[in-house]
N, C-alpha and C positions, 0 to 999 in steps of 0.2 A: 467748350461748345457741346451740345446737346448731341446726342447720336439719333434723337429720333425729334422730328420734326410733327407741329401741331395741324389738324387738319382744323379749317373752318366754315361752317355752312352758317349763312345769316339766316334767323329763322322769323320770315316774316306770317302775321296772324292776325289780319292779311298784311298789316304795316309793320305795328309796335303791339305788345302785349298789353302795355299800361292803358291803364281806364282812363288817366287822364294824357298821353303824346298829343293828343289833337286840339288841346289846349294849351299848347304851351308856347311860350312866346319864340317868336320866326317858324311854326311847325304849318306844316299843310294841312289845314282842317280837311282839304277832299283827299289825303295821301292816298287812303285806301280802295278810290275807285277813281282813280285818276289815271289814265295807262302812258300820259307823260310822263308820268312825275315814276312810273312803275321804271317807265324805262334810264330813268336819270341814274335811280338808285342803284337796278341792275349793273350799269355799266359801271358805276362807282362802286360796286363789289367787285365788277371784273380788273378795273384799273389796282385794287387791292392784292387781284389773287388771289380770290374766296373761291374754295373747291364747290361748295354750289350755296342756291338760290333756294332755300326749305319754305314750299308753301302750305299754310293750314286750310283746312276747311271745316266746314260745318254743313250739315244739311240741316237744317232750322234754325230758325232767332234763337238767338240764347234762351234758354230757361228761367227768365227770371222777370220781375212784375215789368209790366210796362213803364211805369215811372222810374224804374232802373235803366229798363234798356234803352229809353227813349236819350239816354246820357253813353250810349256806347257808340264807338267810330265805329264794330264793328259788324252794324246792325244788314249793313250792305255792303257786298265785297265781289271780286268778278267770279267765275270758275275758273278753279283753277288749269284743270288742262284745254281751255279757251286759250285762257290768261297766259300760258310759257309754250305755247307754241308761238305765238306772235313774239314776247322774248324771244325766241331761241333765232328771230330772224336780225336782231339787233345787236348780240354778243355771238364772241365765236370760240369761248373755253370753257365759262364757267358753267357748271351742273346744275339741274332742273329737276328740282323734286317736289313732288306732287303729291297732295294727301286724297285716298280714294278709299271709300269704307268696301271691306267688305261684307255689311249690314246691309245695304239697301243697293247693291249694287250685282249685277249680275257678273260672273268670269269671260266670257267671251266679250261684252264691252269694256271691261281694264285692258283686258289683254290688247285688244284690238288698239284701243288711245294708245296707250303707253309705249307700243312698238311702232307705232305711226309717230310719236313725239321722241323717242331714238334716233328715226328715221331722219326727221326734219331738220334735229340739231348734231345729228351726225356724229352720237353716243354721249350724248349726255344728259340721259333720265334719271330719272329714280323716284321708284313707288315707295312711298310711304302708306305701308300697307295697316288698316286701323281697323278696329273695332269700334262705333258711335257707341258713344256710352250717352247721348242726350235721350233722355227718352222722347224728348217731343218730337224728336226724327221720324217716328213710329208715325205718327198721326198723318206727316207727309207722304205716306208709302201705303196707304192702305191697310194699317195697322190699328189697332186698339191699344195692343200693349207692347211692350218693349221688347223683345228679348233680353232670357237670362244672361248671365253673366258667362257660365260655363257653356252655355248653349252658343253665343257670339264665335268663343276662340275655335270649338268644335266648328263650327262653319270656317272662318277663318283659315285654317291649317287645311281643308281641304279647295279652299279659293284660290290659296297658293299652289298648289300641285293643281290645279286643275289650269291655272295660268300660264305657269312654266312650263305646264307641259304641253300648251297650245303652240307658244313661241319655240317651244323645241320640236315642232311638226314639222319645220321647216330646214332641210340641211342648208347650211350658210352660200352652197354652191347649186341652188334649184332654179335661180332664174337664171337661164343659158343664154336668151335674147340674140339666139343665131339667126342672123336678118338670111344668110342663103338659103339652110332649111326650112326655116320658116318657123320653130319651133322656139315660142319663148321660155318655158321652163319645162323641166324634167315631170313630169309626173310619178317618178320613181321616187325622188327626193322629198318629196311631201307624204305626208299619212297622216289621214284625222287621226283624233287622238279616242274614240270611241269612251268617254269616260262615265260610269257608270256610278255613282256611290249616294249616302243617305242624305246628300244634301243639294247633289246636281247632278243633272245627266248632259250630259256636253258630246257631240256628237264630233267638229271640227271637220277638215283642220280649219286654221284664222286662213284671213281672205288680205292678211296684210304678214310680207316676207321675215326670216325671225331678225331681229331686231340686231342692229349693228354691236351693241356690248353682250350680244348674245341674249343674256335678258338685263333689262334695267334693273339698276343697283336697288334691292331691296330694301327698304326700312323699316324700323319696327320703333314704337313709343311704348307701347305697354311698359308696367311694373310691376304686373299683380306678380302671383306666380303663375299663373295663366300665362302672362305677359312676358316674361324672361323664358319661360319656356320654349312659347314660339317664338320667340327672338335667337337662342340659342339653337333651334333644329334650322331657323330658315333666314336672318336677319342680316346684311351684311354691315348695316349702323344702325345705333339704335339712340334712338332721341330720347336724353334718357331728363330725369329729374333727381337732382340732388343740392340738401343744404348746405352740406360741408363734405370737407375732403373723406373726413371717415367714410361718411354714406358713401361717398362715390366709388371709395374704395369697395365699400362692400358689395355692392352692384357689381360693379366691374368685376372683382374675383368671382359672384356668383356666377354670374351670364358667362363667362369667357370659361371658368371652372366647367360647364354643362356639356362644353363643345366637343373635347376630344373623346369622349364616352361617345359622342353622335358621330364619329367621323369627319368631324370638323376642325380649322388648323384656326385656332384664337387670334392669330393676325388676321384674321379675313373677316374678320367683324370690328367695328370702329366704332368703340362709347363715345357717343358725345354728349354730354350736358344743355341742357339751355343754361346760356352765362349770359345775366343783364347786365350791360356794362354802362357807367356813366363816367365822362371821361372829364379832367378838372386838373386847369395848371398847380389845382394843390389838391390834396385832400379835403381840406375842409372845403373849397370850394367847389368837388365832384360833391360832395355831401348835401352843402346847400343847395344844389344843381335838384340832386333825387328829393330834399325835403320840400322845395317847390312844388317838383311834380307833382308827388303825393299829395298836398295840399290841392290842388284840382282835381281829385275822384272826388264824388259828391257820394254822400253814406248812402242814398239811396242805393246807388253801386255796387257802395262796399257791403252791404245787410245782403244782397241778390247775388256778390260772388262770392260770400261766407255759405250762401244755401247750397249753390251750384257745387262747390267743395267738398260738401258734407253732407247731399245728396237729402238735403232735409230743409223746411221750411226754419230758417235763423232768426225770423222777422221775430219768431213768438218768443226768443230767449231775451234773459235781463241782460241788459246791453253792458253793463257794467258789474257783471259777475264772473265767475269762472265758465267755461263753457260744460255744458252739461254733460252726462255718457252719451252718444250716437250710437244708434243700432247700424246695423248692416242693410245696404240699400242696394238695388241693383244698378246705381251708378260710376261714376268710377272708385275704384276700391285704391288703389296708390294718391288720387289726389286726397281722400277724405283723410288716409291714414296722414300723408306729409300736413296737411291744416292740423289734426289733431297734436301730431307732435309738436308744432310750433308752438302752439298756445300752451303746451306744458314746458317745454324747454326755455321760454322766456317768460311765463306767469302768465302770459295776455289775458286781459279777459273778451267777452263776445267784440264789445267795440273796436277794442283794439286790433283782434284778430281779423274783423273785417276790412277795416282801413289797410291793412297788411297786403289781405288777399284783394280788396278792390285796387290796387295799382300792382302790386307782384311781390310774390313772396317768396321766387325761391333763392337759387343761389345767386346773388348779384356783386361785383366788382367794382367798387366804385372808389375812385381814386385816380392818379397821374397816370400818363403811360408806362411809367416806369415801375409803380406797385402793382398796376394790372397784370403788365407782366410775369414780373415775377411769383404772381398767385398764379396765372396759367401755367408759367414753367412747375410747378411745384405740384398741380395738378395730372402733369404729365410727366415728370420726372419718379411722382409718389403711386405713378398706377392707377390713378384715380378718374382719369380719362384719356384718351385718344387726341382729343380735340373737343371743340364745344361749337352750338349750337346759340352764337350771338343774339340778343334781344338787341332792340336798340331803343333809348327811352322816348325819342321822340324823330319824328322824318321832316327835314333830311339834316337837320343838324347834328343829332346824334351817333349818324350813321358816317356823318365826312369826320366827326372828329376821331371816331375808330379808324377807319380808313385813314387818313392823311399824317394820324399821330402814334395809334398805337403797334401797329401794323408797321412803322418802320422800327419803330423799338423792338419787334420781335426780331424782326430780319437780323437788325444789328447784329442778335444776341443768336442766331441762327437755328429758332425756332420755328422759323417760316418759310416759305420758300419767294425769291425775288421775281421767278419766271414760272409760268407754266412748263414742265417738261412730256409732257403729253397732251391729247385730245379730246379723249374722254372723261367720264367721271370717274369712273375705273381706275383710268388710268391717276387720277389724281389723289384718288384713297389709298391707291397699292394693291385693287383687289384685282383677281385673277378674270378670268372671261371665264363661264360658267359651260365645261364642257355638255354637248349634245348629247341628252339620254339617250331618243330616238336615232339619232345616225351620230354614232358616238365618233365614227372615222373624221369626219368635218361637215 
């Protein structure tokens, strides 16, 4: 039996990743702005014992021609910290993680949602803290142009300190609520946080108490070197992207390698992967399962998320040649490089490559529960992840056959856990409660 057990966050975006889930046969074409169908699935995470609920966002339509997107499910979606606080009133273990740029978003309103969404589910947040790499986000903000690439993480890294250190304004023991005196919290236990530096002036303190896991469990997706960077000074999971176990491997020793130089303990960071999993009483029938799918992205699709990849107009390349060299764009720099490798590590040419990335093209699973497994044990037995960040190919079929089939085959093999043993999200990662800078005593 295993000595270390798999964590699993489902990572919905806003449902299923694949360009075609919402055509697929028994799939909920409204899955992704549906808040029945939101709450079916949740609970069928929680009947699983899935350590949390990973929501994406986007602030703009995708980047890509209208005749493409007009073929995406996921053209309209809710917000998400709308969207999991109403969750957090229907489940009562599983973790809520929420993606919030900070590109177009200010510090005092993260901080403020996300410790109010602590508050409500009674610890169990998590910021999935992002840089938008879309540039049309720009156009909705009062912007012209995008920012740089190095100029994001630089904002970034001071969003995060300027956050934490709002929620640490508050010692854990400030509201007193002494009905005799009359006196509801100390004013000795609070202090703005006076924050001064070249990207925000934050005066404080928050107007909402610090937050029951202390602060909500941090998440990071990056992969530039930008991106493991601040993953490794500030990240407690990190959503990571990998094709194969090597990659994972390499990530993993990179990011977790960075930590002890920072004063950081590498069990307090948790890699997870997105893992697309298609689940099939045999193999070749999981296989027929994904080559279905696939067969329902429409090229328009696939041409508009080969561009979106490689941060460049695809449409004008010979569809049936090699892919050409890409320059350097200010979009995301880990998706372009992972597209690039693939089309050289399998020969693809442009076509191909898009068909690839219009339905999903990273690391995916697809087989019985029993070789599912054993690839995730092997991924986590070989260092190569934590646990993974489930796709699922289509809702809600996809997601019951994970839950109801594969999820006992972990248990079996005591890769998983049967029961919640704690309350929090914290508590369900292993990671510590993030002592008080400001009133270090409690």
């Amino acid at each position: 039996m295993s000595q270390r057990q798999l964590k699993l966050g489902a990572f919905m975006r806003p449902v299923s990743i694949h360009t075609g889930a919402w055509r697929y046969p028994g799939a909920f074409p409204d899955a992704n702005f549906n808040f029945a169908h939101y709450k079916r699935f949740i609970q069928t995470l929680e009947r699983g014992r899935f350590d949390a609920f990973f929501m994406a966002d986007h602030l703009a339509l995708l980047n890509m021609p209208i005749e493409a997107l007009k073929r995406s499910h996921t053209v309209s979606s809710f917000d998400p910290l709308t969207l999991l606080p109403a969750l957090a009133a229907v489940t009562e273990r599983i973790g809520l993680i929420a993606t919030a740029s900070t590109t177009y978003n200010e510090p005092y309103h993260i901080a403020r949602k996300f410790a109010s969404l602590d508050h409500i589910s009674g610890g169990r947040a998590g910021w999935n803290l992002v840089t938008t790499s879309n540039p049309d986000a720009a156009l909705n903000f009062g912007q012209d142009e995008h920012m740089a690439h190095g100029e994001r993480y630089q904002r970034a890294r001071e969003f995060f300190e300027v956050v934490t250190g709002l929620w640490d304004g508050w010692a854990d023991d400030a509201l007193i609520r002494d009905v005799e005196s009359g006196i509801f919290f100390d004013p000795d236990r609070v202090k703005p946080l006076d924050h001064v530096g070249p990207e925000f002036k934050v005066r404080g303190p928050l107007n909402v108490a610090r937050p029951v896991q202390g602060w909500p469990v941090i998440v990071q997706a990056g992969a530039s070197e930008a991106g493991k960077q601040i993953a490794a000074e500030t990240a407690e999971a990190v959503f990571a992207g990998a094709g194969t176990l090597a990659d994972g491997q390499r990530l993993y020793a990179d990011i977790k390698g960075r930590m002890p130089a920072l004063g950081r303990d590498p069990d307090h960071l948790k890699i997870l992967p997105g893992c697309f999993v298609v689940v099939g009483e045999t193999v070749a029938e999981a296989r027929a399962k994904r080559a279905h799918l696939d067969s329902l992205v429409h090229y328009d699709s696939a041409i508009a998320s080969l561009s979106i990849a490689l941060g460049t107009d695809a449409s004008q390349f010979d569809p049936d040649g090699p892919l050409p060299p890409i320059p350097d764009t200010n979009a995301s720099k880990s998706g372009r490089e992972r597209a690039i490798a693939l089309a050289e590590r399998e020969g693809l040419t442009v076509r191909q490559l898009a068909q690839r990335l219009g339905g999903y093209a990273g690391l995916a699973m697809v087989g019985t529960p029993q070789t599912i497994a054993d690839e995730m044990e092997a991924w986590l037995e070989g260092c190569g992840a934590d646990g993974f960040n489930v796709m699922f190919p289509w809702l809600p079929g996809g997601l019951d056959e994970f839950v109801d089939r594969v999820v006992p085959e972990l248990q079996r093999r005591g890769l998983f856990r049967r029961e919640y043993e704690g309350t929090t999200l914290r508590d369900h990662l292993g990671l510590p409660r993030p002592r008080n800078r400001v009133f270090p005593e409690g």
